[in-house]
LUMTI-297469 format. One record per residue (C-alpha): x, y, z; residue number from 1; residue in one letter. Coordinates in nm, 4 decimals. Example, Ala and Ser with C-alpha at 12.3 -4.5 7.8 and 13.67 -1.06 7.14 Angstrom:
REM residues 2
[[1.2300,-0.4500,0.7800],1,"a"] [[1.3670,-0.1060,0.7140],2,"s"] 
//
This chain:
REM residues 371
[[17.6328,15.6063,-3.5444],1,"x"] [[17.8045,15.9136,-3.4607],2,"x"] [[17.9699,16.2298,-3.7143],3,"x"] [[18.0789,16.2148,-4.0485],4,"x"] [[18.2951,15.8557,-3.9915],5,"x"] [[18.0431,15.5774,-3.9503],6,"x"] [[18.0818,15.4205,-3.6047],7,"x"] [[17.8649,15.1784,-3.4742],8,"x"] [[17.7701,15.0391,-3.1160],9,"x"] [[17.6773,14.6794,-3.0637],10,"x"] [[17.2943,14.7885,-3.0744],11,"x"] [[17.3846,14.9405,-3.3919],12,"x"] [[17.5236,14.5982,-3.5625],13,"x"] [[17.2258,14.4611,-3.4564],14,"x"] [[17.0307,14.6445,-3.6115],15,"x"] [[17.2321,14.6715,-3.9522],16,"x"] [[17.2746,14.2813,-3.9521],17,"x"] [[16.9481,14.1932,-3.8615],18,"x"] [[17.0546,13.9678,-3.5870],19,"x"] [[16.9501,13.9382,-3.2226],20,"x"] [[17.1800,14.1041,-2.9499],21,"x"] [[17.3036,13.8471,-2.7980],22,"x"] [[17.4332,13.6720,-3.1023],23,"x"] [[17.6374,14.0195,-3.1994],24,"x"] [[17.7279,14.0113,-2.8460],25,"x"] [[17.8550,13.6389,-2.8652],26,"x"] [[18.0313,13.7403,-3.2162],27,"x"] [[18.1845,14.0263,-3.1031],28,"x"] [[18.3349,13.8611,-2.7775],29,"x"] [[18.4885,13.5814,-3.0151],30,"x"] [[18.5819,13.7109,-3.2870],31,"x"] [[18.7132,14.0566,-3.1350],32,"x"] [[19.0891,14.0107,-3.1929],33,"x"] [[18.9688,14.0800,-3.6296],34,"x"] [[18.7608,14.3918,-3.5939],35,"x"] [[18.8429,14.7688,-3.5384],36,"x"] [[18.7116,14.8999,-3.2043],37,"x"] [[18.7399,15.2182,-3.0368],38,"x"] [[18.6650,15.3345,-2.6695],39,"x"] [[18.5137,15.6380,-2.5800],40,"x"] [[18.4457,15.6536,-2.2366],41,"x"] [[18.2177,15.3947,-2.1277],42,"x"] [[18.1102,15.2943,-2.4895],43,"x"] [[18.2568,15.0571,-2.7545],44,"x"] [[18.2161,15.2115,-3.1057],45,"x"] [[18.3522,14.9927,-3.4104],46,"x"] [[18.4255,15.0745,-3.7849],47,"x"] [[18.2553,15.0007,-4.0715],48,"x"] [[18.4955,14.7406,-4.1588],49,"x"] [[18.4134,14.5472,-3.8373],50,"x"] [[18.0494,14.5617,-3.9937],51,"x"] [[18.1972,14.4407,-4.3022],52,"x"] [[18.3923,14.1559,-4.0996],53,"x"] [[18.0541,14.0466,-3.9381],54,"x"] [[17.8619,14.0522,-4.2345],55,"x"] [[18.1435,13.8133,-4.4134],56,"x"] [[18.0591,13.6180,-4.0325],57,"x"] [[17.7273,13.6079,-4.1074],58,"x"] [[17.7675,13.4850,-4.4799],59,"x"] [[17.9825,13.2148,-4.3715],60,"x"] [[17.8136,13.0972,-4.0490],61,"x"] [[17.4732,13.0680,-4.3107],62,"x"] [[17.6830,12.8475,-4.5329],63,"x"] [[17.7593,12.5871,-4.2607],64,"x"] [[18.1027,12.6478,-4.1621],65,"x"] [[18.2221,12.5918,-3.8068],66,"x"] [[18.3681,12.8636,-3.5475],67,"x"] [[18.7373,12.7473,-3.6099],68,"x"] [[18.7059,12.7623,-3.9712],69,"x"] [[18.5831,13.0777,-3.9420],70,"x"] [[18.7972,13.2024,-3.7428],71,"x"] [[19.1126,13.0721,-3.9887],72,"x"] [[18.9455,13.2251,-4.2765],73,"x"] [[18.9364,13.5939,-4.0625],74,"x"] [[19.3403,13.4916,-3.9524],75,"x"] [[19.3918,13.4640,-4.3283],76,"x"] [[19.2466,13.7386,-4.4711],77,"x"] [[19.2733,14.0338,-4.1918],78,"x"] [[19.5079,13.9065,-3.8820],79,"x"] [[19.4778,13.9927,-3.4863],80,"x"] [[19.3652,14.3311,-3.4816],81,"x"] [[19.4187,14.5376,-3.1379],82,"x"] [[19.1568,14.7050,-2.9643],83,"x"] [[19.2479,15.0773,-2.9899],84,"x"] [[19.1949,15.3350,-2.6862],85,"x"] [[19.1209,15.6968,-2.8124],86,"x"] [[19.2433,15.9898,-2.5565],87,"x"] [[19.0637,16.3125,-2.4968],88,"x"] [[19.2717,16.4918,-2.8009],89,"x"] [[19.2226,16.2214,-3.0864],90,"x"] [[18.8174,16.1795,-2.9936],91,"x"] [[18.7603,16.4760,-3.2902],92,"x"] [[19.0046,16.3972,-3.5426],93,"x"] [[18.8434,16.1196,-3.7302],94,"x"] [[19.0095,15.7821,-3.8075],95,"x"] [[19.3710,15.9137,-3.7617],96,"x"] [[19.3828,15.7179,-3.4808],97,"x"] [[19.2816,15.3659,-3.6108],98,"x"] [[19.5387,15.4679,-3.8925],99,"x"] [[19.8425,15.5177,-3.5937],100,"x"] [[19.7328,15.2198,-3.4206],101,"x"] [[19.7859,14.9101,-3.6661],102,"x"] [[20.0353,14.6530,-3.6043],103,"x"] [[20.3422,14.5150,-3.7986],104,"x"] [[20.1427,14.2061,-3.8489],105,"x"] [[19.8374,14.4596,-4.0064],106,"x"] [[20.0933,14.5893,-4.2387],107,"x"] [[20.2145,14.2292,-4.3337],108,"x"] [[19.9044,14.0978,-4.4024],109,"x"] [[19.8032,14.3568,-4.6886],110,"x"] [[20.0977,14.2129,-4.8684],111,"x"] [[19.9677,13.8705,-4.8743],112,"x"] [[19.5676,13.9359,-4.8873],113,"x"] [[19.5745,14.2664,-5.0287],114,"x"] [[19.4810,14.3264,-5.3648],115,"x"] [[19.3323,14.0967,-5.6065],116,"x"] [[19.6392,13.8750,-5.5729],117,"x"] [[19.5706,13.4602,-5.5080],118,"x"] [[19.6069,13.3296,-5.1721],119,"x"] [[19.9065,13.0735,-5.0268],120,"x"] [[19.8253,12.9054,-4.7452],121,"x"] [[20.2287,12.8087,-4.7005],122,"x"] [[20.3323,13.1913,-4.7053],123,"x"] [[20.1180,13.2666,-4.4457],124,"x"] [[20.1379,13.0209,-4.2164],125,"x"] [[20.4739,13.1061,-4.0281],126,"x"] [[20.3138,13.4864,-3.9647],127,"x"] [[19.9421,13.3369,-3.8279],128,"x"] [[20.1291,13.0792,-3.6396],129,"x"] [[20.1907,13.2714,-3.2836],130,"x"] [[19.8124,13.3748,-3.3685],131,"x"] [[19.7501,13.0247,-3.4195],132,"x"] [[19.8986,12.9113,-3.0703],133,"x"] [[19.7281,13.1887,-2.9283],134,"x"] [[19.3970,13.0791,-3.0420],135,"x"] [[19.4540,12.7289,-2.9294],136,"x"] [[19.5727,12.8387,-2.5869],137,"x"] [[19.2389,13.0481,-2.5434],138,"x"] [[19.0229,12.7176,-2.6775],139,"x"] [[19.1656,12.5210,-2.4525],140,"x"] [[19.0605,12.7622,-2.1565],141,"x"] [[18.7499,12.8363,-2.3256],142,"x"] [[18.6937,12.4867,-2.3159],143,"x"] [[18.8534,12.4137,-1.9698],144,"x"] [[18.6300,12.6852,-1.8380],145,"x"] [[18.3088,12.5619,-2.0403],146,"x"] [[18.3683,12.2102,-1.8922],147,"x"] [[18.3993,12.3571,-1.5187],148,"x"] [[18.0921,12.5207,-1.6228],149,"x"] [[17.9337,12.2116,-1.7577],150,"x"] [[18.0089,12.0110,-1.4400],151,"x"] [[17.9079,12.3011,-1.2027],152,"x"] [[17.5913,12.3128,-1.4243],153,"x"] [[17.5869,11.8939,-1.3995],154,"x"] [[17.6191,11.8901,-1.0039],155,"x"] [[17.3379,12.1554,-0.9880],156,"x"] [[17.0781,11.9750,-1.1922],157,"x"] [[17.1895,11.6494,-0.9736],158,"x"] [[17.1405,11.8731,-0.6969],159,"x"] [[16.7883,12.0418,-0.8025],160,"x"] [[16.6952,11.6827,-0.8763],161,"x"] [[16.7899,11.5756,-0.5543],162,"x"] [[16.6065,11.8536,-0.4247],163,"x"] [[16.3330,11.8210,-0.6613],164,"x"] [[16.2261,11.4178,-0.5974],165,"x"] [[16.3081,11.5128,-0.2069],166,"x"] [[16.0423,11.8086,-0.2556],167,"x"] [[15.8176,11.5430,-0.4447],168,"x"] [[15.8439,11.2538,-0.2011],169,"x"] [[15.7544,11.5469,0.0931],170,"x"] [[15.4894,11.6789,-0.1380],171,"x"] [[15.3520,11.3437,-0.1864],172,"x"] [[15.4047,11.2006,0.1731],173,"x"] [[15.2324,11.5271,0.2953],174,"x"] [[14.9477,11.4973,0.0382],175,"x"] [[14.8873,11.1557,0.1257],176,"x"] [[14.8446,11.2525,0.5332],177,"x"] [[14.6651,11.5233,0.4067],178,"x"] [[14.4095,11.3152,0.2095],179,"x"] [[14.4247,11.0747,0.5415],180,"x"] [[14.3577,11.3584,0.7893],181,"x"] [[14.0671,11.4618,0.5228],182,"x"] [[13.9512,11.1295,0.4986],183,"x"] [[13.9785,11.0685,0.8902],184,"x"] [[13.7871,11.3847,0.9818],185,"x"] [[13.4899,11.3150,0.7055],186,"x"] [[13.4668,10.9288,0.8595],187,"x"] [[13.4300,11.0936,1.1693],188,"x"] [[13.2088,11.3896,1.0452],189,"x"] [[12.9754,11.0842,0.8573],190,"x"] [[13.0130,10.9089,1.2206],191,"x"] [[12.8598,11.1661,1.3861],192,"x"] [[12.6325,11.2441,1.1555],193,"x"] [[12.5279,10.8896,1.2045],194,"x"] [[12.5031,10.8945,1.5383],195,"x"] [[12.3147,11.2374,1.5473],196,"x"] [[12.0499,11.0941,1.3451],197,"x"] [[12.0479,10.7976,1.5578],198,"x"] [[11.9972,10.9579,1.8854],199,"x"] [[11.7054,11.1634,1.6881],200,"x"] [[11.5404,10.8770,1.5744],201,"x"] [[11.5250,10.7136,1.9122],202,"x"] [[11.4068,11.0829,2.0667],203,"x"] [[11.1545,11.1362,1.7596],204,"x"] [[11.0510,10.7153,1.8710],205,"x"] [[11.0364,10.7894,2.2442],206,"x"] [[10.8618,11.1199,2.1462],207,"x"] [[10.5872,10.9314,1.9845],208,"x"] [[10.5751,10.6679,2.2635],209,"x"] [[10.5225,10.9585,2.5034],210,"x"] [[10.2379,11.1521,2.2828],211,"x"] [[10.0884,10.7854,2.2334],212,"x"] [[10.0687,10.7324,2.5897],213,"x"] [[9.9652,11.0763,2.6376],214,"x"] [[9.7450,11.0524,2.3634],215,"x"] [[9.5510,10.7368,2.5648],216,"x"] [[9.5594,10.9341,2.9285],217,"x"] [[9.3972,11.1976,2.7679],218,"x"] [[9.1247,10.9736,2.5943],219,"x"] [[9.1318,10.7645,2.9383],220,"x"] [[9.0687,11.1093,3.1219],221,"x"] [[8.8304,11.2607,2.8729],222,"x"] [[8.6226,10.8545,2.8703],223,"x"] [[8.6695,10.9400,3.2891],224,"x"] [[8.5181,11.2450,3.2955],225,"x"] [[8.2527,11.1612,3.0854],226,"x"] [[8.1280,10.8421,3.3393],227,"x"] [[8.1471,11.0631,3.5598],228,"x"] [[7.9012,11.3280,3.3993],229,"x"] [[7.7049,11.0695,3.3500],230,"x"] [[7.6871,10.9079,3.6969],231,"x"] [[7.6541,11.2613,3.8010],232,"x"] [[7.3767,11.3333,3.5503],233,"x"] [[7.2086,11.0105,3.6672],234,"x"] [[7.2859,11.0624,4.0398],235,"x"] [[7.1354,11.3975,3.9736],236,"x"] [[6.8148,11.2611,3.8096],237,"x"] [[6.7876,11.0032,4.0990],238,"x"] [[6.8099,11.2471,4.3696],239,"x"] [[6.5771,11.4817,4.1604],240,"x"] [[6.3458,11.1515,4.1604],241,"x"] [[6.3753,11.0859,4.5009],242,"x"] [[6.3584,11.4547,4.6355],243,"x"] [[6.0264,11.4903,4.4267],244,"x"] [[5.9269,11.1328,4.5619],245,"x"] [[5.9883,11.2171,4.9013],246,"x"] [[5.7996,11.5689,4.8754],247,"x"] [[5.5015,11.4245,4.7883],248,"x"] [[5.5294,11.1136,5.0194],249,"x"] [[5.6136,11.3970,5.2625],250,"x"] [[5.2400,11.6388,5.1503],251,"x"] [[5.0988,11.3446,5.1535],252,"x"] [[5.1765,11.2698,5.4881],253,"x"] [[5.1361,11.5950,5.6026],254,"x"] [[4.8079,11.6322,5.4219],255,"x"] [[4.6850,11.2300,5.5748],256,"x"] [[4.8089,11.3980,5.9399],257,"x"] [[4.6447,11.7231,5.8670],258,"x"] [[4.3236,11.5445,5.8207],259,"x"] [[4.3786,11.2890,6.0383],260,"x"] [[4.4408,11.6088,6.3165],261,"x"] [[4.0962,11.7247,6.1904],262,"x"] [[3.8974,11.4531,6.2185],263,"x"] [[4.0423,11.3691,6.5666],264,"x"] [[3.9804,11.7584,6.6666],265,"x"] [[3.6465,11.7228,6.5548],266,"x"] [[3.5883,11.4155,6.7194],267,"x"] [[3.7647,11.5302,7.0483],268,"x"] [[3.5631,11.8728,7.0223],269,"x"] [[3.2366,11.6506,7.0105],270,"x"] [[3.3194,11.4298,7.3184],271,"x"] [[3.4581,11.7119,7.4833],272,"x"] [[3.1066,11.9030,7.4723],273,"x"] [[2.9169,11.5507,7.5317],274,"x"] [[3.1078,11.5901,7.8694],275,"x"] [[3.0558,11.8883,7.9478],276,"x"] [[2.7318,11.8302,7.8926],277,"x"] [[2.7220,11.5515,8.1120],278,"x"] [[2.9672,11.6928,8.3417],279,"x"] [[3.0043,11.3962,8.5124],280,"x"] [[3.3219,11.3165,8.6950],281,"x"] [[3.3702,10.9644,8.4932],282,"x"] [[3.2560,11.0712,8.1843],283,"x"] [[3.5351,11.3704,8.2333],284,"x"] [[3.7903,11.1917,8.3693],285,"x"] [[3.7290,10.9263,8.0585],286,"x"] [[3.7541,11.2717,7.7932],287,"x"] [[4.0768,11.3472,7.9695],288,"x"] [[4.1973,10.9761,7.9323],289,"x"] [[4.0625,11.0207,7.5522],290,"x"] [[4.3038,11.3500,7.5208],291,"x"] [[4.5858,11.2570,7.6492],292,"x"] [[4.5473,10.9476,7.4395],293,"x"] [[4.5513,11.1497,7.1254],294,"x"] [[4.7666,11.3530,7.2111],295,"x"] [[5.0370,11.0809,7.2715],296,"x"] [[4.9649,10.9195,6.9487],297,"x"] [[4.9785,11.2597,6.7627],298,"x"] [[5.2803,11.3320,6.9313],299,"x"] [[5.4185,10.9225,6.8518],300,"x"] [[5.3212,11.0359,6.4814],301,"x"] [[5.4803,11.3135,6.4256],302,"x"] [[5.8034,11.2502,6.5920],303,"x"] [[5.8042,10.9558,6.2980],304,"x"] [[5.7204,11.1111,6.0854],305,"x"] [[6.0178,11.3787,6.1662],306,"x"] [[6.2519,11.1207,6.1702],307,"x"] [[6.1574,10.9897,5.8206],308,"x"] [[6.2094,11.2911,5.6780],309,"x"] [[6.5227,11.3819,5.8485],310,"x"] [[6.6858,11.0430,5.7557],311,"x"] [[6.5425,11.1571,5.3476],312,"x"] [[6.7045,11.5093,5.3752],313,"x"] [[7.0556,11.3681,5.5465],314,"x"] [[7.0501,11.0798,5.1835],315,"x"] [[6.9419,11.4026,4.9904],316,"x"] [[7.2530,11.5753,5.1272],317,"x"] [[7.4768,11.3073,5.0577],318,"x"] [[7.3760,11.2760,4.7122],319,"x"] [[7.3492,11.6556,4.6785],320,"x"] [[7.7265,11.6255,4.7524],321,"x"] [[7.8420,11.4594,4.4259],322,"x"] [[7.6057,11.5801,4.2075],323,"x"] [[7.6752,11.9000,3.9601],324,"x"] [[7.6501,12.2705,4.0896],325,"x"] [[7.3661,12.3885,3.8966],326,"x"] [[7.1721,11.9980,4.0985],327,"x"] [[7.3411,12.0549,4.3883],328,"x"] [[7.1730,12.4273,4.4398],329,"x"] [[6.8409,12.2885,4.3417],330,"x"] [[6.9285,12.0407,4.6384],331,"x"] [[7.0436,12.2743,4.8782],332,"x"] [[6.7008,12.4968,4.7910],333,"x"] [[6.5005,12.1740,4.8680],334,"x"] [[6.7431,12.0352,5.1970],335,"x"] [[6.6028,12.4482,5.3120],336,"x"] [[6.2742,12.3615,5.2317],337,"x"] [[6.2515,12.0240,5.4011],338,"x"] [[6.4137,12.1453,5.6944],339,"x"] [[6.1796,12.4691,5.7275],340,"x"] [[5.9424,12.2043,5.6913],341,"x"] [[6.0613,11.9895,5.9782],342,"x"] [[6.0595,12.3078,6.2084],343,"x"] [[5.7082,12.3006,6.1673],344,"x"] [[5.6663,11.9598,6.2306],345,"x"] [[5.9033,12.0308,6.5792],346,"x"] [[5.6630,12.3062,6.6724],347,"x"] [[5.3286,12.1530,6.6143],348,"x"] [[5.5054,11.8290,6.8455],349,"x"] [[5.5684,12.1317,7.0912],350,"x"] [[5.2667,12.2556,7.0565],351,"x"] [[5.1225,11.8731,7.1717],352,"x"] [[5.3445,11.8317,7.4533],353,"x"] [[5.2061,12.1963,7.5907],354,"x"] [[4.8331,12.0642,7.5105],355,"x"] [[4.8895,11.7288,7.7225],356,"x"] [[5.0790,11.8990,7.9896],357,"x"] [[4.7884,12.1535,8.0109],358,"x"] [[4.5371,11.8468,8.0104],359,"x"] [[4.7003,11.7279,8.2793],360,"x"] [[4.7298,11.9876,8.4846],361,"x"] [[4.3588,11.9875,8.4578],362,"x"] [[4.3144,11.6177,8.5242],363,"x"] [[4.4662,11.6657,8.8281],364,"x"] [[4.2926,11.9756,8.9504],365,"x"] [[3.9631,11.7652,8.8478],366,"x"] [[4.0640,11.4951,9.0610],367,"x"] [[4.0715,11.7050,9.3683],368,"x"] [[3.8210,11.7446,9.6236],369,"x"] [[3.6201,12.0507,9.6494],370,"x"] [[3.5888,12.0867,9.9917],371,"x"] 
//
């Protein structure tokens, strides 16, 4: 509202009525030929009469009437008002200038709806005819222009339904190969999945074939190796057997030939001085026979004896050869032994061949002639 004269904008009426702003808005658009308006500038200000107007709107549109007879009711009581533009000048001076701008028809009307006097529909019908016509003319476009509306509103839900079952039919067809891609590439994820665990089952089988055969070269190799600790062990305790056989079959022999050696010195030492007591050429030449006899046999003897034991050490150094390390160097120890040993025996059979070669050297000088 602005100054001393009330004047309202459409925000205004809205307020004062109590009534959303788009119905003033719609009411002031169709009913704006009965109320007093005034531009200033870029605003729309109306009387308090045109809140009057809309208020007797209001009463009747709560009562049930229709637009039309509303609008015949505001014909018959106030006429076409015009809109009314205020200049510069008249924007101070009040409501002079709604006063200088009514109509003839404004000033007709009083004299049939002013006052408390009855109304007659047949006086007033040849003045609110041309308003009449006008009103019809302006329905008609109204409702030539709301039925162009109503078909261009038609043809665009056909064409957003169109649009919408084409969007659906898409939607659908793409959910569906959607759903069939997803469907495809979980089959094929389960596939391989399958497969996967396929594969490791026949690995985790061949894997336990392989540690079961594994499993029975090592027990082979471990049963193996333990035959052949004990063949070794018992190859070991043979050759220990037979290398403490064959040194005492060897002292023994040694000892039998020692004494044996003895007894035939003895003897030979006794015959010897027998002929040197007798000095005689036969009894000599039958000592010399006697020494040289010995001495073969010793020699015969011996040499067996030496071959014996040679034959016992090579057997002891074959079996030496598979036995254990800790057996084989109590072999070796006796092999050094035995063949220290059979050096001896080689030099005592030395020491025989010098003794007959000396003997006969003497035979021989014996046998010749002193002249």
């Amino acid at each position: 509202m602005t100054g001393e004269t009330k004047r309202y904008l459409a925000s205004d009426l809205s307020v004062e009525l109590a009534l959303p702003r788009s119905t003033i808005n719609d009411w002031l658009a169709r009913y704006n030929d009965y109320l007093e308006a005034e531009i200033r500038g870029k605003r729309k200000y109306y009387s308090e009469k045109s809140l009057n107007i809309l208020k007797e709107i209001s009463g009747m549109r709560n009562s049930g009437m229709s637009s039309f007879e509303i609008e015949q009711q505001l014909a018959a009581r106030y006429g076409i008002r015009p809109e009314v533009a205020a200049s510069g000048e008249s924007a101070g001076q009040g409501t002079e200038p709604a006063a200088a701008a009514e109509t003839p028809a404004e000033s007709q009307v009083p004299a049939v709806t002013g006052g408390n006097a009855p109304f007659n529909p047949g006086e007033a019908l040849p003045i609110l005819r041309p308003a009449f016509d006008e009103m019809s003319a302006k329905f008609s476009q109204e409702f030539s222009e709301l039925a162009r509306r109503f078909e261009a509103v038609e043809r665009e839900r056909e064409r957003l339904t169109r649009r919408m079952w084409t969007l659906t039919v898409v939607a659908l067809v793409g959910g569906l190969a959607l759903l069939l891609l997803l469907a495809a590439a979980v089959w094929g994820f389960y596939g391989k999945m399958r497969e996967n665990d396929r594969k490791a089952a026949v690995a985790a089988a061949e894997l336990n074939r392989k540690n079961g055969e594994l499993a029975g070269q090592i027990d082979r190799l471990g049963e193996e190796r333990r035959q052949r600790d004990a063949e070794a062990k018992k190859q070991a305790a043979e050759l220990a057997v037979l290398l403490d056989k064959s040194r005492a079959d060897f002292k023994e022999s040694v000892s039998r030939l020692n004494q044996e050696l003895s007894e035939q010195r003895r003897v030979f030492e006794t015959q010897l001085k027998k002929l040197e007591a007798d000095a005689a050429s036969r009894a000599e030449a039958d000592a010399i026979r006697l020494r040289e006899e010995f001495a073969r046999k010793q020699q015969q003897e011996l040499r067996r004896i030496a071959a014996e034991h040679e034959k016992e050490l090579k057997a002891a150094v074959e079996k030496a050869g598979s036995a254990k390390q800790d057996e084989a160097e109590k072999a070796r120890l006796e092999l050094e032994r035995r063949r220290g040993e059979l050096e001896q025996l080689r030099a005592r059979i030395a020491e025989l061949e010098r003794l007959r070669n000396g003997e006969s050297a003497s035979e021989k000088t014996a046998e010749t002639p002193v002249p």
